[in-house]
C-alpha positions as a Markdown table, in Angstrom:
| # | Residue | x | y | z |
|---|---|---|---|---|
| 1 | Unk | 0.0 | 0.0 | 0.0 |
| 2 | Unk | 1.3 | 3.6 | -0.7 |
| 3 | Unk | 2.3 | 6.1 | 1.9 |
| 4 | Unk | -0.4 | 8.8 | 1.6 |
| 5 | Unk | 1.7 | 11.2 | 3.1 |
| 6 | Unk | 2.9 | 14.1 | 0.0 |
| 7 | Unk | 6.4 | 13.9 | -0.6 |
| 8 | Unk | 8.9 | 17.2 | -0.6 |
| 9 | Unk | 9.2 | 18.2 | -4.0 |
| 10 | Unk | 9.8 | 21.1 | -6.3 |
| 11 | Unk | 7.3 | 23.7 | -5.0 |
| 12 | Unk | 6.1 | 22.0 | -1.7 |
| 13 | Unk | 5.3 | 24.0 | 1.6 |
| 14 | Unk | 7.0 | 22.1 | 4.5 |
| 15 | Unk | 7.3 | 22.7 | 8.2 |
| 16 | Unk | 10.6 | 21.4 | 9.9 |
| 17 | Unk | 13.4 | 21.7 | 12.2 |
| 18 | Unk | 16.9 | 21.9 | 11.2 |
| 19 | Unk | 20.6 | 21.6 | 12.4 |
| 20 | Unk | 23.8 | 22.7 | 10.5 |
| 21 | Unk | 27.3 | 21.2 | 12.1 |
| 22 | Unk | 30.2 | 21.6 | 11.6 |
| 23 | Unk | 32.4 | 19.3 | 11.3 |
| 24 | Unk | 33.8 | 19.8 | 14.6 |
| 25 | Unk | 30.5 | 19.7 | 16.0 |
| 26 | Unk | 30.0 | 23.1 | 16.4 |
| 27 | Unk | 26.4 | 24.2 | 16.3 |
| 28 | Unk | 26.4 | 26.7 | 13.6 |
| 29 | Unk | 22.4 | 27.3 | 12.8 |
| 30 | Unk | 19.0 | 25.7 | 14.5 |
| 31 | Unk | 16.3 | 26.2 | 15.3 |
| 32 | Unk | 15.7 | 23.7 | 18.3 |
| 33 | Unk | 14.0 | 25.4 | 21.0 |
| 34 | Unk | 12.3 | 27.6 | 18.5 |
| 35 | Unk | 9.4 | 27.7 | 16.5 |
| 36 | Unk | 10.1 | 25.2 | 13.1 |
| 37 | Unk | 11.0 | 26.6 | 10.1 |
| 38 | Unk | 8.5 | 27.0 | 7.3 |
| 39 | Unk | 9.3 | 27.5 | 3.7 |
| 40 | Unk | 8.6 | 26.7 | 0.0 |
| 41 | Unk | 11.3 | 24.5 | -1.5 |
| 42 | Unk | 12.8 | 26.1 | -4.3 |
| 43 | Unk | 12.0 | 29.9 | -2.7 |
| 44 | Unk | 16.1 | 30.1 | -1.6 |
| 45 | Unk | 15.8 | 29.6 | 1.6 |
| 46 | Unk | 18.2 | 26.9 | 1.6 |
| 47 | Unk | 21.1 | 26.5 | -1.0 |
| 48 | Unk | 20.2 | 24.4 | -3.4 |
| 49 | Unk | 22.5 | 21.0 | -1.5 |
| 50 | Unk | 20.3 | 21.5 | 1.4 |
| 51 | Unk | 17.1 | 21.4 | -1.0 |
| 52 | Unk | 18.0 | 18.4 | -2.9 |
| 53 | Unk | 18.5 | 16.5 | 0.9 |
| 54 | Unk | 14.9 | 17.0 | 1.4 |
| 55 | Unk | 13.5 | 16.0 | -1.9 |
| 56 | Unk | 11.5 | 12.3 | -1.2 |
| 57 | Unk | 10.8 | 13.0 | 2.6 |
| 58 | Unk | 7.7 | 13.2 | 4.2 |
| 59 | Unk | 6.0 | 14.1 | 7.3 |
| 60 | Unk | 7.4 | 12.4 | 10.3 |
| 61 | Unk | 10.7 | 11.6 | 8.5 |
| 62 | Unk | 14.2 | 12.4 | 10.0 |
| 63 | Unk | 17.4 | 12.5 | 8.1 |
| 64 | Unk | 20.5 | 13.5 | 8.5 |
| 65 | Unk | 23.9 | 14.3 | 5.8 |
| 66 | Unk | 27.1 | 15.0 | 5.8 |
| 67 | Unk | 27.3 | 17.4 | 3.1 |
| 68 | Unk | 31.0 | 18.3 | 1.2 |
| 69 | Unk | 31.8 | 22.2 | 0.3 |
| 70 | Unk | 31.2 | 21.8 | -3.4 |
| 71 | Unk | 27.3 | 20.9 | -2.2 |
| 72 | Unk | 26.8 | 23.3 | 0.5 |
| 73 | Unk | 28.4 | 26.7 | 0.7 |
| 74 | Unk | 31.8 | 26.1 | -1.9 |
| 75 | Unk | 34.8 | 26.3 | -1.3 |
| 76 | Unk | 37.2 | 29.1 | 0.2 |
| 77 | Unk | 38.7 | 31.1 | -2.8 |
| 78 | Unk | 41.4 | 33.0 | -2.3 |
| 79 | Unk | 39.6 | 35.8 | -4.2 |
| 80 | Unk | 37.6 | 36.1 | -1.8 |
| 81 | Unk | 40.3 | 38.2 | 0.0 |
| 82 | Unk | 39.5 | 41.8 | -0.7 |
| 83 | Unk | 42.0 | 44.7 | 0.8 |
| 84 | Unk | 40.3 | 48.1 | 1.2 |
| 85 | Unk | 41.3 | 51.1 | 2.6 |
| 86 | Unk | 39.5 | 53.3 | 5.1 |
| 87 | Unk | 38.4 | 55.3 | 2.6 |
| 88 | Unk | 35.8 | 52.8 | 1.6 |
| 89 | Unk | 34.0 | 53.2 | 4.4 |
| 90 | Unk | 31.9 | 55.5 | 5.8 |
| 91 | Unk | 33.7 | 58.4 | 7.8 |
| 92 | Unk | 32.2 | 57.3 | 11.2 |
| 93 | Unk | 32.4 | 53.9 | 10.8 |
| 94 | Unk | 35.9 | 52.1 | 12.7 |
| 95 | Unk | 36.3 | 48.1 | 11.4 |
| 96 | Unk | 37.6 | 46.1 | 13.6 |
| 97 | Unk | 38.8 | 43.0 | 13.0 |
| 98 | Unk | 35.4 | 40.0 | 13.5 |
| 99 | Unk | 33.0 | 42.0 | 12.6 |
| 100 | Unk | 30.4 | 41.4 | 9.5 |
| 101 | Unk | 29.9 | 44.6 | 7.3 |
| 102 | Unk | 26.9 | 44.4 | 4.2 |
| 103 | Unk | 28.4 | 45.9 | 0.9 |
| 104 | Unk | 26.0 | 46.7 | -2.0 |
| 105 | Unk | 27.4 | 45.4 | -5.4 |
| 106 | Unk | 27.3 | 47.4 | -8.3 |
| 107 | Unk | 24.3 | 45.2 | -9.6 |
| 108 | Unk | 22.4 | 46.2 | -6.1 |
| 109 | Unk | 22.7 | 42.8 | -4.6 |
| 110 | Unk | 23.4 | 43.0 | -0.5 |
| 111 | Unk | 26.3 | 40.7 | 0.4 |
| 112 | Unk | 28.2 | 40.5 | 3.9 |
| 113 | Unk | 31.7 | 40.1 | 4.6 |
| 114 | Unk | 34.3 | 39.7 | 7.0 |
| 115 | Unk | 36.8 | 42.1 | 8.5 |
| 116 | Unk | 40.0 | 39.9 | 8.8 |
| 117 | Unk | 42.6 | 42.7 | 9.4 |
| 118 | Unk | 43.1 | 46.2 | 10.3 |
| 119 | Unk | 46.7 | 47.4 | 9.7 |
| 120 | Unk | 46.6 | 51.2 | 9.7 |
| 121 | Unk | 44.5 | 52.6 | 6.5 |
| 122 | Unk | 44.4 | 49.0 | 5.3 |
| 123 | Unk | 41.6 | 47.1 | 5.8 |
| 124 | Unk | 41.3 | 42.7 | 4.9 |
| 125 | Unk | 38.0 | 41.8 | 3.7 |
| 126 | Unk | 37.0 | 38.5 | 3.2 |
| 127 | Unk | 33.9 | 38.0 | 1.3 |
| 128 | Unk | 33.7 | 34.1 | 1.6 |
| 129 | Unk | 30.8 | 32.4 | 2.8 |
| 130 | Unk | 31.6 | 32.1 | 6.2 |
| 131 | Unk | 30.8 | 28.0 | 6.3 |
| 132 | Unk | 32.9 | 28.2 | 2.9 |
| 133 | Unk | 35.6 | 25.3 | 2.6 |
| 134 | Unk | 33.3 | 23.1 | 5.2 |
| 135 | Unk | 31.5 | 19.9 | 5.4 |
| 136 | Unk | 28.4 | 20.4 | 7.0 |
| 137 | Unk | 26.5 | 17.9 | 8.6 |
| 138 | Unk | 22.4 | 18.9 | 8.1 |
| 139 | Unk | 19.9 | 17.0 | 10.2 |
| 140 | Unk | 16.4 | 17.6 | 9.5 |
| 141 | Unk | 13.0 | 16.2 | 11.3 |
| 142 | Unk | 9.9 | 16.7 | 8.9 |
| 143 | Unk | 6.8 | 18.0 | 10.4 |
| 144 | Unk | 4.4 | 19.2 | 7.6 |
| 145 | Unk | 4.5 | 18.7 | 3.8 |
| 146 | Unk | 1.8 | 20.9 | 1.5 |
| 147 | Unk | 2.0 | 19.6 | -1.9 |
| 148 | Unk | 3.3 | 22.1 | -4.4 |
| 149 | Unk | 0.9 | 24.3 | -6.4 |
């Protein structure tokens, strides 16, 4: 007998909870203890690794991957490495060296990046992914699947 319960696929509205580790174990996005997560898969809520783990599950289903860099957030690139000066900043802003600063691009799309160093009027950038050059481990517990439209 078939399982009535929809399957994820393209489209779907699901209900879950979620754990990214790395692969040291450290806790790097959940949301146990909070409300579940509720999205459309394919809407970009996850990267597109993440989505494909969920395609086939159903309501009630657990699963959990280990997930390599070239399926979850790529790999660290070297180019990634930006230097600035303070000039590229706003006068009354003061990097320091942790802290995550959102840069418009030139074709208006919001990205975030890291500052790495602050030597003087030079200022290290990088604009990695910050789980870039990881393998991930996603664990996932299914709690509602709406078929897609």
């Amino acid at each position: 007998m078939p399982d009535p319960r929809p399957e994820i696929g393209p489209g779907s509205r699901v209900t879950l909870h979620y754990t990214v580790m790395l692969e040291t174990g450290l806790v790097v996005d959940s949301t146990d203890g909070d409300a579940p997560l509720e999205f459309t898969l394919g809407d970009g809520t996850f990267i597109q690794g993440l989505e494909l783990a969920l395609m086939g599950l159903r309501a009630g289903d657990t699963q959990t991957l280990r997930i390599g860099p070239e399926s979850a957030f790529g790999f660290h690139d070297p180019e990634g490495i930006q230097e600035l000066t303070r000039t590229d900043f706003p006068g009354d802003m003061t990097p320091e060296v942790g802290q995550i600063i959102g840069f418009t691009t030139p074709a208006g799309d919001e990205i975030l990046a890291a500052v790495k160093e602050v030597d003087g009027e030079r200022i290290v950038m990088d604009f990695n992914h910050p789980l870039a050059g990881h393998e991930i481990t996603f664990s996932v517990k299914i709690l509602d699947v709406l078929p897609g439209a």
